[in-house]
C-alpha positions as CSV (number, residue, x, y, z in Angstrom):
1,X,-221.9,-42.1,69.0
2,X,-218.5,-44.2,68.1
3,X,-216.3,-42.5,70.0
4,X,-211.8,-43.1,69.7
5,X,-210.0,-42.0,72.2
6,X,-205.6,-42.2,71.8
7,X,-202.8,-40.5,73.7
8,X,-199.5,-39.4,72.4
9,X,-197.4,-39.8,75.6
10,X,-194.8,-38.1,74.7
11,X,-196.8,-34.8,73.8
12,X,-199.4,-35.6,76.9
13,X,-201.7,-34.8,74.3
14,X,-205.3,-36.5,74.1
15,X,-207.2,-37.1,70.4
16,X,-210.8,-37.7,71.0
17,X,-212.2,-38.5,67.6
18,X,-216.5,-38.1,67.6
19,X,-218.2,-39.8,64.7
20,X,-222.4,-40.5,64.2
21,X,-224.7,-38.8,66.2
22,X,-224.1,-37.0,69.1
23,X,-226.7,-37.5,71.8
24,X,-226.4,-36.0,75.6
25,X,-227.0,-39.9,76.7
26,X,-223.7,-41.0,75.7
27,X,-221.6,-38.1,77.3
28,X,-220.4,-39.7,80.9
29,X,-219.8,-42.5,79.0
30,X,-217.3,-40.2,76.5
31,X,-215.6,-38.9,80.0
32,X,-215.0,-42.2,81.5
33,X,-213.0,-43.4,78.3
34,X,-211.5,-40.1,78.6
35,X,-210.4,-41.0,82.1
36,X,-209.1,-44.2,81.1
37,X,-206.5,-43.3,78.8
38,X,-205.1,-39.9,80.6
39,X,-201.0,-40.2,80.8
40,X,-200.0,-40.9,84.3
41,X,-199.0,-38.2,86.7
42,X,-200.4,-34.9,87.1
43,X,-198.7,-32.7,84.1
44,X,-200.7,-30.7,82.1
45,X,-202.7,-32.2,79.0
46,X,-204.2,-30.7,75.9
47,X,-206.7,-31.9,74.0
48,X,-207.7,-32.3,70.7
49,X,-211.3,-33.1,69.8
50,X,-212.4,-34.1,66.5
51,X,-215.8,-33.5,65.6
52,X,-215.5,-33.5,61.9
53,X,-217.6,-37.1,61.3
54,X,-220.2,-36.3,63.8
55,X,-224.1,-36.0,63.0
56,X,-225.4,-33.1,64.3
57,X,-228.0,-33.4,67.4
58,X,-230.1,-30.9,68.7
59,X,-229.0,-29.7,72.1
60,X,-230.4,-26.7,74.4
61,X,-228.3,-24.1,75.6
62,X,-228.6,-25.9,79.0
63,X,-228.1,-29.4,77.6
64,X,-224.5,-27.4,77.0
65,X,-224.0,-25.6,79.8
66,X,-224.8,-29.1,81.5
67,X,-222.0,-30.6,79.3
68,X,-219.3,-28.0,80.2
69,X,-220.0,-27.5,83.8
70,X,-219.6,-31.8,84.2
71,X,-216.1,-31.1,82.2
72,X,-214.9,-28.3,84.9
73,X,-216.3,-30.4,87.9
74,X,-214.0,-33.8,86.3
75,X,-211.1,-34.7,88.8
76,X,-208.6,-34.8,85.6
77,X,-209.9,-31.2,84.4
78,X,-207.6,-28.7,85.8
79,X,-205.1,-31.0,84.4
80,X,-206.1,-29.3,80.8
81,X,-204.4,-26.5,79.4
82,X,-205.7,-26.3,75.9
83,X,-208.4,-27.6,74.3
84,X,-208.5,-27.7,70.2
85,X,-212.1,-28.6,69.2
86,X,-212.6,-29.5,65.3
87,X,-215.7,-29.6,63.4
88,X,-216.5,-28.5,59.5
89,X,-220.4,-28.6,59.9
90,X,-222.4,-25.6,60.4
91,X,-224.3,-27.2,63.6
92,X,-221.7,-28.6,65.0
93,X,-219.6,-26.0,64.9
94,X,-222.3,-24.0,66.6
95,X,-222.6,-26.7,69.4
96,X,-218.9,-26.3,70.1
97,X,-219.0,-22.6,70.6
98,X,-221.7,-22.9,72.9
99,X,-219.6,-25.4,74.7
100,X,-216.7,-22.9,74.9
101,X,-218.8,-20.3,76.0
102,X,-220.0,-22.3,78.8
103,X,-216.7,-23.3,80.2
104,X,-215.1,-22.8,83.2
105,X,-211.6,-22.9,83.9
106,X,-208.3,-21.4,82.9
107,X,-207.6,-23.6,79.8
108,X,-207.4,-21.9,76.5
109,X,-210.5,-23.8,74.1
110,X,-210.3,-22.6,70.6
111,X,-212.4,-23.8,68.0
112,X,-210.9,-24.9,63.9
113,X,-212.4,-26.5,60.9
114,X,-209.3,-28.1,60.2
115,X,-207.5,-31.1,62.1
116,X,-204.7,-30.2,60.9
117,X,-204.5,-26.7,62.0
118,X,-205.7,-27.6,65.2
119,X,-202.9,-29.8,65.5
120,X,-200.2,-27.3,64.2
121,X,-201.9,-24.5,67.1
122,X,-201.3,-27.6,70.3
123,X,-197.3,-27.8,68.7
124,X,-196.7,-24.0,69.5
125,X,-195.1,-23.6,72.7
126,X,-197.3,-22.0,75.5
């Protein structure tokens, strides 16, 4: 699972970028580059999450309950405020609503099928 992870400083904004095949294997591996690239200091980050290139995997409901739980328990997660996830495949698309549904916290996770709107809904002012 090729995973690209950049930060735009200025908008503390994180793009991960998810292409091949997901697989529940390489998810602590996807958090620690996550980790690794967080803007200093302890504002509040958004994150944008591109799944459009990603092959779909079968995962169980608790496979993704597994994966959002991890997410809230992360020492950098309450540091989120919004979360824009992005996927254009039927599966996928299904995998990230699970995920959403699954989620603990107070960030606001919304889910497009378009970067590009994704992008335009983290430039509106919370």
């Amino acid at each position: 699972m090729p995973v690209e992870v950049s930060v735009d400083q200025d908008r503390n904004l994180i793009f991960l970028t998810i292409a091949g095949k997901l697989a529940m294997g390489n998810v602590d591996g996807l958090f620690e580059g996550v980790a690794e690239q967080l803007p200093e200091g302890e504002g509040e980050i958004d994150f944008l999450v591109d799944c459009s290139e990603a092959v779909p995997n079968e995962f169980t409901m608790t496979e993704m309950d597994s994966i959002a739980k991890r997410v809230s328990r992360l020492s950098w997660s309450s540091r989120v405020r919004r979360e824009a996830l992005v996927a254009n495949q039927k599966n996928v698309l299904g995998l990230l609503k699970l995920y959403a549904q699954f989620s603990d916290g107070d960030r606001d996770i919304r889910i497009f099928r378009c970067r590009e709107t994704a992008e335009s809904w983290l430039e509106e002012p919370v």
